[in-house]
C-alpha positions as CSV (number, residue, x, y, z in Angstrom):
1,X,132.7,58.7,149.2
2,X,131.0,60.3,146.2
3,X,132.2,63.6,147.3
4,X,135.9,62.4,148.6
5,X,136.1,61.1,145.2
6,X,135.1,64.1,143.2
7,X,137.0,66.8,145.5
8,X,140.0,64.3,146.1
9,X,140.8,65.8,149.2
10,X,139.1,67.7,151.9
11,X,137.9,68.8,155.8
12,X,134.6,68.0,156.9
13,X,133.5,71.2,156.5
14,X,134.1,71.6,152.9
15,X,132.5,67.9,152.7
16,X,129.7,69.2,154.0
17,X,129.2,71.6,151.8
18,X,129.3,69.5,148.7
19,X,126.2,68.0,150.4
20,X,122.7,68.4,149.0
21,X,120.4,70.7,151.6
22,X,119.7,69.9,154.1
23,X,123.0,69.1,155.1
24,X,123.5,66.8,158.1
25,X,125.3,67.7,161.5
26,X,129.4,68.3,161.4
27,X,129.0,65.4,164.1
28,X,127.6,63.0,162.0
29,X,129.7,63.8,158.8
30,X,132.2,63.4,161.3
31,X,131.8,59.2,162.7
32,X,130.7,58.8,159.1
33,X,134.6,59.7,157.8
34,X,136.4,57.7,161.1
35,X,134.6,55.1,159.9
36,X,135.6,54.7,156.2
37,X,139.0,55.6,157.8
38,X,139.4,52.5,160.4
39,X,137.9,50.7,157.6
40,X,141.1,51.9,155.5
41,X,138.8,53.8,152.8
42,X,140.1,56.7,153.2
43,X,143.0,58.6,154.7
44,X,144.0,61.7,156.1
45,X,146.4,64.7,156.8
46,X,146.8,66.5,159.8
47,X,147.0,70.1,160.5
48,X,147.4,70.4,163.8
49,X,143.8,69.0,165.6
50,X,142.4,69.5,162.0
51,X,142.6,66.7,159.3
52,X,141.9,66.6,155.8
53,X,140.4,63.9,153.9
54,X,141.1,61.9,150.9
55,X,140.3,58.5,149.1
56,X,142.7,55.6,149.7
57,X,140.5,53.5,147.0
58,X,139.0,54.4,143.9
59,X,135.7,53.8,143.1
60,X,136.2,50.7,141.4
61,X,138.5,49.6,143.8
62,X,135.4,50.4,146.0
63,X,132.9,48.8,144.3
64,X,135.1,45.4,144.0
65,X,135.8,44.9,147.5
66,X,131.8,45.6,148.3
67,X,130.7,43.6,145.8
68,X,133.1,40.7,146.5
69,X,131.8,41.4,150.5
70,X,127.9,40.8,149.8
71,X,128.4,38.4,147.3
72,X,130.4,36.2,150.5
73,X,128.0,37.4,153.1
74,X,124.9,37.7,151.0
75,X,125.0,35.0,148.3
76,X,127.8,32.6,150.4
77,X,130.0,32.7,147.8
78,X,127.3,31.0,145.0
79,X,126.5,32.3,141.9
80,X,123.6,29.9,141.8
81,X,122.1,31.9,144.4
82,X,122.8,35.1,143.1
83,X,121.7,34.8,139.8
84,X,118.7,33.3,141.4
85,X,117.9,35.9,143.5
86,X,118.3,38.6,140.3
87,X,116.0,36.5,138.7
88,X,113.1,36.6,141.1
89,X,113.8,40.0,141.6
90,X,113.5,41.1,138.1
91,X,111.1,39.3,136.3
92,X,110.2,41.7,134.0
93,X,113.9,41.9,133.1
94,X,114.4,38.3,132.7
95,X,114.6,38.3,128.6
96,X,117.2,40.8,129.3
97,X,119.1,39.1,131.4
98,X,119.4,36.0,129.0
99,X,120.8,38.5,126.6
100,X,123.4,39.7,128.8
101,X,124.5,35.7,129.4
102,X,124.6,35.0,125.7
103,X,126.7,38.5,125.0
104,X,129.2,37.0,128.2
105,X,129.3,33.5,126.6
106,X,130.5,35.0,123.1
107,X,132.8,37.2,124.3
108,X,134.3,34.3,126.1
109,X,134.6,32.0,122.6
C-alpha cells in the first residue's frame, strides 16, 4: 500500500520495482493486490488483460478502518483493555504515557 500510495497509480510490474531487493515473485505481488482489491482498498484500470493499480483509501483512511478493526477484534471494543494491554507492554514508557493522558485531558477543558 506504501508504494500504491506513493506512485498513485500502477501495474504490478512497476510495483515491483518500487520494492526493496530482493523483490518477491510477480505471482505473489499479484494475490497480494486481488486481495486489497476484493477487500475494496484499492482499484483498478484495465488495459485489455492488463490492469493498473491505484488506492481507493488514503492512508489515514487506512489506518482508521484497521485500527477501528483490531481495536473490535483485538480489544472487544474496550478501552480498558487496550490501555491495559499498552501498559503491560510498555512499562518502561508508562510515565510517558500518563503524560500523553494529562496532555488529552487539557486539550479536552
Amino acid at each position: 500500500m506504501k508504494i500504491l500510495w506513493r506512485i498513485q497509480k500502477g501495474f504490478i510490474k512497476e510495483i515491483i520495482a518500487e520494492m526493496p531487493k530482493p523483490q518477491p515473485p510477480y505471482t505473489s505481488v499479484s494475490t497480494i493486490v486481488r486481495k486489497l482489491q476484493e477487500r475494496g482498498i484499492i482499484g483498478h484500470d484495465a488495459f485489455g488483460k492488463t490492469h493498473r493499480y491505484y488506492p481507493i483509501l488514503s492512508q489515514e483512511e487506512y489506518r482508521n478502518q484497521s485500527f477501528s478493526k483490531l481495536f473490535k477484534e483485538y480489544f472487544n471494543g474496550s478501552y480498558e483493555k487496550m490501555v491495559s494491554y499498552f501498559l503491560q507492554e510498555n512499562r518502561d514508557n508508562i510515565e510517558e504515557l500518563e503524560k500523553l493522558l494529562k496532555d488529552i485531558k487539557k486539550k479536552r477543558k
